[in-house]
C-alpha positions in Angstrom: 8.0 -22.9 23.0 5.8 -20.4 21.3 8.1 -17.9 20.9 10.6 -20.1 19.3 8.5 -21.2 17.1 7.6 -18.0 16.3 11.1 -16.8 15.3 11.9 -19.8 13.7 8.9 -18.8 11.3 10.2 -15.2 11.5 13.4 -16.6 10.0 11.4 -18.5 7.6 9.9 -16.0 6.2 12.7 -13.4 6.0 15.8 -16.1 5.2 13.8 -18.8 3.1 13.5 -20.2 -0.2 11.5 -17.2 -1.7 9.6 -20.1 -3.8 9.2 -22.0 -1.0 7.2 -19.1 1.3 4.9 -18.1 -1.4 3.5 -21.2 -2.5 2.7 -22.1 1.8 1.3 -18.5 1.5 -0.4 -18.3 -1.6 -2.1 -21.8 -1.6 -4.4 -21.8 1.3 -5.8 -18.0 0.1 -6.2 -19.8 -3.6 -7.7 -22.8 -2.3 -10.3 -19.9 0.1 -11.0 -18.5 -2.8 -11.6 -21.2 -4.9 -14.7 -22.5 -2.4 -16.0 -18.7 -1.9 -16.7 -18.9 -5.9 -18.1 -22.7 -5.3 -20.0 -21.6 -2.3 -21.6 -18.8 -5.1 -22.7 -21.1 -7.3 -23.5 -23.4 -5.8 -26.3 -21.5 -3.5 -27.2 -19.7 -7.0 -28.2 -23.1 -8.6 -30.4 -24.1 -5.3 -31.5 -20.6 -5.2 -32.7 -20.9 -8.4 -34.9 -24.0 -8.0 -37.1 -21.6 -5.9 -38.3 -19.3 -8.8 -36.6 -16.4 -10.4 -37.9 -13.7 -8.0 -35.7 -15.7 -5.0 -32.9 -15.6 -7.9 -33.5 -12.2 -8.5 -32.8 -11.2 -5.1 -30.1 -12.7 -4.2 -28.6 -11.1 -7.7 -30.1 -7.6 -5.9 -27.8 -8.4 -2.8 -24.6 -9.6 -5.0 -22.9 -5.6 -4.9 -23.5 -5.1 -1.2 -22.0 -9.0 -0.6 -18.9 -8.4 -2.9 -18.4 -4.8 -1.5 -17.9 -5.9 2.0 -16.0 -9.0 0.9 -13.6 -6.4 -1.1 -13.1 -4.0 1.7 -12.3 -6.8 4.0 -9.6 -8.6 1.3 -8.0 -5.3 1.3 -7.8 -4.7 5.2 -6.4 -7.8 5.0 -3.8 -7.0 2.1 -3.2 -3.8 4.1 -2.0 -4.7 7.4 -0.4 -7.6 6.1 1.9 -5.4 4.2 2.6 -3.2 7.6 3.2 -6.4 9.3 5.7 -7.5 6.9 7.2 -4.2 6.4 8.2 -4.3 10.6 9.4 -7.7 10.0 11.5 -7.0 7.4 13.1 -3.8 9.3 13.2 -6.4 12.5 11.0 -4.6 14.5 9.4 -8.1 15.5 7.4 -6.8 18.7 6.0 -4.3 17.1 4.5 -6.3 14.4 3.1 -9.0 16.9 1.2 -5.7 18.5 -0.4 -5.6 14.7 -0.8 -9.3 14.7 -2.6 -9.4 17.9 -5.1 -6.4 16.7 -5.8 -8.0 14.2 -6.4 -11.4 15.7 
């Protein structure tokens, strides 16, 4: 069951509607992006009801917070591109080893 389902999503992806695969891609890293920025302002306005020194460090903390968030958005980017390079070159077993590194 599993593994048909995961070649049927294998063919999905490769054979698809192009439109199709990168809106059910796209959307849910939109929508996780979307609430990261809400989650930001939304603890900046409570923050801020503490006093401006509380403000102020959080603000201090704000490189170090988006730094690691970058770095981790572009392992991401990164091995997603190696796992879709193997796919599209069919080499399906090798990018479920990737898959399953990563997971």
């Amino acid at each position: 069951m599993i593994k048909s389902n995961a070649k049927q999503r294998t063919s999905d992806l490769l054979e698809g509607d192009i439109g199709t695969t990168l809106k059910r891609m796209t959307i849910p890293m939109i929508l996780g992006m979307v609430m990261m920025m809400s989650f930001g302002l939304i603890d900046t306005f409570f923050v801020s009801l503490l006093g401006t020194d509380p403000l102020a460090a959080i603000s201090f903390t704000f490189p170090v917070t988006f730094t690691v968030i970058s770095l981790n958005i572009g392992l991401g980017i990164g091995t997603s591109a190696i796992i879709g390079k193997l796919q599209g070159s069919k080499e399906i077993t090798k990018s479920q080893h990737y898959w399953l590194a990563v997971r």
